[in-house]
C-alpha positions as CSV (number, residue, x, y, z in Angstrom):
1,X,94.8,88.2,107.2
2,X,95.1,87.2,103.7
3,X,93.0,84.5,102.4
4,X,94.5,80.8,103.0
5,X,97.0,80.3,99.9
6,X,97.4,83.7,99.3
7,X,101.1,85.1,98.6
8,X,102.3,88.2,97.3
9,X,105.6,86.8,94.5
10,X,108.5,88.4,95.1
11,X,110.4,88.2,91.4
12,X,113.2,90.5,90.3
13,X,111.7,93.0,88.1
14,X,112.9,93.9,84.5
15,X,116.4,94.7,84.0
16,X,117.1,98.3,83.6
17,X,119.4,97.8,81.0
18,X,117.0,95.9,78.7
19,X,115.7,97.4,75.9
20,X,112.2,99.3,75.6
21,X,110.3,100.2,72.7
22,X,110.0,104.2,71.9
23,X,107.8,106.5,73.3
24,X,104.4,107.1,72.8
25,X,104.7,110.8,70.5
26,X,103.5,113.5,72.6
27,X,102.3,110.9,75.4
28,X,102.0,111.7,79.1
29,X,104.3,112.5,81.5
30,X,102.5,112.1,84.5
31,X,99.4,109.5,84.8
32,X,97.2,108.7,87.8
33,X,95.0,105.7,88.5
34,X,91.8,105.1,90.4
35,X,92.5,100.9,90.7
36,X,88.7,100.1,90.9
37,X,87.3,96.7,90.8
38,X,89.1,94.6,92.9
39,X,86.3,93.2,95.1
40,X,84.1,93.0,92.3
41,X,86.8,90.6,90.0
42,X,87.1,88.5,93.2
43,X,83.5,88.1,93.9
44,X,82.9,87.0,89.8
45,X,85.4,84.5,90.7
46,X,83.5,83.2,93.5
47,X,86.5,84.8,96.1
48,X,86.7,86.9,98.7
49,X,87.4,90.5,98.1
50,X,90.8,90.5,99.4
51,X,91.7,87.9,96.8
52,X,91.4,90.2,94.4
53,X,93.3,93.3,95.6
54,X,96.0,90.4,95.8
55,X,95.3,90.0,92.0
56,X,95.9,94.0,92.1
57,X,98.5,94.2,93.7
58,X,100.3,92.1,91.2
59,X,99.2,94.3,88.5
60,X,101.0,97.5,89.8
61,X,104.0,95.8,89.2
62,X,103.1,94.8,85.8
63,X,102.1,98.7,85.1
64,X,105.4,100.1,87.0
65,X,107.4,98.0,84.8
66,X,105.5,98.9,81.5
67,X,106.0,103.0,82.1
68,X,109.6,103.4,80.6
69,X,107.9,101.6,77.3
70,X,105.7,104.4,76.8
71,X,107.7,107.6,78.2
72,X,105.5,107.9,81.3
73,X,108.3,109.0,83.7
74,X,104.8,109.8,87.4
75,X,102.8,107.3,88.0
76,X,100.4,107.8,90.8
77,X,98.0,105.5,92.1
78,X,95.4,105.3,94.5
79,X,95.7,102.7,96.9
80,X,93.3,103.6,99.6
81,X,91.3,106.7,100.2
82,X,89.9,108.6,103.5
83,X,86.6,106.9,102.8
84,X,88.2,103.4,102.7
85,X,87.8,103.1,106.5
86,X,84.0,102.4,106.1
87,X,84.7,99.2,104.7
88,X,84.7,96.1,107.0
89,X,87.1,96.0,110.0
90,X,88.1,92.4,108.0
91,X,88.7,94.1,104.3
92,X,90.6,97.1,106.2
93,X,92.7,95.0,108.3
94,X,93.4,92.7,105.0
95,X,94.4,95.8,103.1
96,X,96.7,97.1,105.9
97,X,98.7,93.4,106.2
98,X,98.9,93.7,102.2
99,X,100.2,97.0,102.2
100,X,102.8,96.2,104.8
101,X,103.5,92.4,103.5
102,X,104.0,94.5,99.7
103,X,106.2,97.3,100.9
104,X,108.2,94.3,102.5
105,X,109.0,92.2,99.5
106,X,109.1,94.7,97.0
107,X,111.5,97.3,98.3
108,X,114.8,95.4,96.6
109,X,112.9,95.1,93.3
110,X,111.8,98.7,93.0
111,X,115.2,100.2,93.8
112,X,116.7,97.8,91.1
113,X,114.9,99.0,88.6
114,X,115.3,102.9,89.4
115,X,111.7,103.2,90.5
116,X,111.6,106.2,93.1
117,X,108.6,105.9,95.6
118,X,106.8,108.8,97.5
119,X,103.2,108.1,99.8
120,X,101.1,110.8,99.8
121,X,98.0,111.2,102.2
122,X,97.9,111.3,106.1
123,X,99.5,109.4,108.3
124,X,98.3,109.8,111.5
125,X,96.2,106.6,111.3
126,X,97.9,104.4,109.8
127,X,99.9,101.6,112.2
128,X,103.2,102.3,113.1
129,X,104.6,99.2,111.5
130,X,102.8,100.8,108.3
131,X,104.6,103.9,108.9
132,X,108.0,103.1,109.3
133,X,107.9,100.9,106.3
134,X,107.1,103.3,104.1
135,X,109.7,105.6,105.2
136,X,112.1,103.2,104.9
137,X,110.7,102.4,100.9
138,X,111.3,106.3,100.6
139,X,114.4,106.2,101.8
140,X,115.7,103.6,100.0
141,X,114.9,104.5,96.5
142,X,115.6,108.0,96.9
143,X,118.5,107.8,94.5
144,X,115.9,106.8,91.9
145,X,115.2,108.4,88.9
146,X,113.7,106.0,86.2
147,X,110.4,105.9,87.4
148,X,108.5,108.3,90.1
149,X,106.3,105.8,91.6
150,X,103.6,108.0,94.1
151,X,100.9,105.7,96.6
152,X,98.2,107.8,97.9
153,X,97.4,105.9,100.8
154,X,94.6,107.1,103.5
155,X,94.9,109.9,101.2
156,X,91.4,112.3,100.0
157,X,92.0,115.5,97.7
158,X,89.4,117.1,99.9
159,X,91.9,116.3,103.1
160,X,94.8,117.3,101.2
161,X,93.6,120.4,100.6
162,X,92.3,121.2,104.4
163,X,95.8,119.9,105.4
164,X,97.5,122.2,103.0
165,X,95.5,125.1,104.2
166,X,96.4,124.6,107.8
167,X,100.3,125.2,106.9
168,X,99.4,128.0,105.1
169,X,97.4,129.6,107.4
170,X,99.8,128.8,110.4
171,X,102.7,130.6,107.9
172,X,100.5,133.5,107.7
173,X,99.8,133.3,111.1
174,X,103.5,133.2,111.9
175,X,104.2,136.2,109.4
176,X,106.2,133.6,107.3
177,X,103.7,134.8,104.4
178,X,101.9,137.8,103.1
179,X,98.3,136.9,102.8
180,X,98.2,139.8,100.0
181,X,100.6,137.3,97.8
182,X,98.7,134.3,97.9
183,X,97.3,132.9,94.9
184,X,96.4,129.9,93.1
185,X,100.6,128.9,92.4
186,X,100.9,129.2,96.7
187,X,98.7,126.6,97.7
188,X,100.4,123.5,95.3
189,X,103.8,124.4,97.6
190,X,101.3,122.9,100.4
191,X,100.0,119.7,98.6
192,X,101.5,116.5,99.5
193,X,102.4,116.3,95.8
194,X,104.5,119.6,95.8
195,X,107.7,118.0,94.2
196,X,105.0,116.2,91.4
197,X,104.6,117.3,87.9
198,X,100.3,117.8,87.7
199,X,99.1,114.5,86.2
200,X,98.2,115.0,82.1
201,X,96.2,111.5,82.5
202,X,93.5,110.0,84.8
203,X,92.4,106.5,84.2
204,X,89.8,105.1,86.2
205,X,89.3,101.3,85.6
206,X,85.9,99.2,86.9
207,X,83.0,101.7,84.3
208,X,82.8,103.9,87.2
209,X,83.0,107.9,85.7
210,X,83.9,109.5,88.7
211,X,87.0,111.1,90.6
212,X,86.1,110.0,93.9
213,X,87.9,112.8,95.7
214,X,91.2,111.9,93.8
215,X,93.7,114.5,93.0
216,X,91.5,117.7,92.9
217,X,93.0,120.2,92.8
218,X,96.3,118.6,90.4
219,X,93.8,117.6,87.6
220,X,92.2,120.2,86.8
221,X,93.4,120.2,83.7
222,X,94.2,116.6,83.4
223,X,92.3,114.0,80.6
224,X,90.7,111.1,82.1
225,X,89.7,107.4,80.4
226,X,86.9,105.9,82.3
227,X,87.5,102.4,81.0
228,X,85.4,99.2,81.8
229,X,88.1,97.0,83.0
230,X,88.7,95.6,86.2
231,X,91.5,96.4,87.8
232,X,93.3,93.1,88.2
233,X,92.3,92.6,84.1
234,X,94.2,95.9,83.1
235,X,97.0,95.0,80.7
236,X,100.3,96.8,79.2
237,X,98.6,97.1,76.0
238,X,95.9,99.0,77.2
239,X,97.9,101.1,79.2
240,X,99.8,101.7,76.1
241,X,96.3,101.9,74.0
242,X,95.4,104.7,76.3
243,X,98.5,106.9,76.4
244,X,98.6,106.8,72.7
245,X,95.1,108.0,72.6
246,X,96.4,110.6,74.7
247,X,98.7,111.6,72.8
248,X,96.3,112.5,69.9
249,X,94.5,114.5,72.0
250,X,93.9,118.9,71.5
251,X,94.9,120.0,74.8
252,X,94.2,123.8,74.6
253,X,93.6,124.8,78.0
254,X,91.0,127.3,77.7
255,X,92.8,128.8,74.6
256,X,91.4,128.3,71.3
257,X,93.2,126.8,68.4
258,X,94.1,128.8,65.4
């Protein structure tokens, strides 16, 4: 349960027909974000924890909304990792009603304003309540195109990429694929992310500097911002600040310029 007073607002999101600023030149496509620093926002506060992935929560919307502004047509976020079930059987529960109390109020919203949402991750343990909602968020903004809006929930790269290697191997096994033929563009057909662009930016909020088993194998190539924001204090205009420092940025891939 959510603390006493807690409520997740259900407001119509912006009109897709109202106008948005340009692009941020050569900006990302694709960016991905670690949402760290809920508990710790909360606690300052003098809160519980699940106060402030409430206070997060909120803030997706705020970022979803803010991604046409700036030409970022994949956002991915993670919401809840593998590791996540070491956490108190009270902060896990808390996070499970959130997810299924967001999903709820938020599915009209999205689809109005184009957003397209995917979960990635396994589902096996999640509750079937969970489950179904999520497929029915899928399903009803699979028309969407504005925005790609991708929740890794109970989702590690490091599972990802055992899961992935199952299928593969149960292809070979079932002569489906020639082990000879496999190389490193087979195994992304296997991600959960197979349909996904590879993300050009990772942000990580909180002053934490690492990946935490987020997207491995996707970013290989990807830039990341470590920033020292809290989650529930990350705004539009550093989300802007941030793709336009992007967007200055040499990406040469190995290669050498000039």
């Amino acid at each position: 349960m959510l603390p006493s007073g807690t409520r997740i607002e259900s407001q119509p999101m912006k009109s897709v027909a109202s106008p948005t600023p340009q692009p941020v030149p050569n900006g990302p496509r694709h960016v991905a974000i670690i949402m760290d620093g809920n508990g710790r926002w909360a606690t300052q506060r003098g809160r519980p924890r699940l106060f402030g992935h409430h206070a997060g929560a909120k803030r997706v919307r705020e970022v979803v909304e803010a991604c046409p502004d700036f030409g970022v047509e994949y956002l991915t976020i993670f919401a809840f990792s593998t590791e996540n079930w070491k956490r108190t059987q009270v902060e896990v529960a808390g996070l499970m009603s959130l997810f299924r109390r967001y999903i709820s109020k938020e599915t009209r919203s999205l689809s109005e304003f184009g957003v397209r949402v995917r979960f990635i991750g396994d589902r096996v343990r999640l509750d079937a309540k969970l489950i179904r909602l999520m497929s029915e968020l899928e399903e009803a903004t699979s028309h969407n195109t504005r925005v790609h809006l991708t929740i890794a929930l109970n989702y590690g790269g490091r599972d990802e990429v055992a899961r992935a290697t199952q299928r593969l191997a149960q292809d070979v096994a079932d002569g489906k694929l020639d082990p000879a033929k496999v190389d490193e563009e087979t195994l992304p057909k296997y991600l959960d992310t197979c349909v996904l662009p590879d993300p050009d930016l990772v942000i990580r909020t909180s002053g934490e500097a690492r990946i935490s088993n987020f997207l491995l194998w996707q970013s290989a190539y990807a830039e990341y911002e470590f920033i020292d924001t809290l989650w529930p204090d990350f705004s539009k205009e550093e989300f802007g600040r941030l793709c336009a420092a992007y967007g200055v940025r040499d990406r040469r891939f190995g290669a050498v310029t000039g």
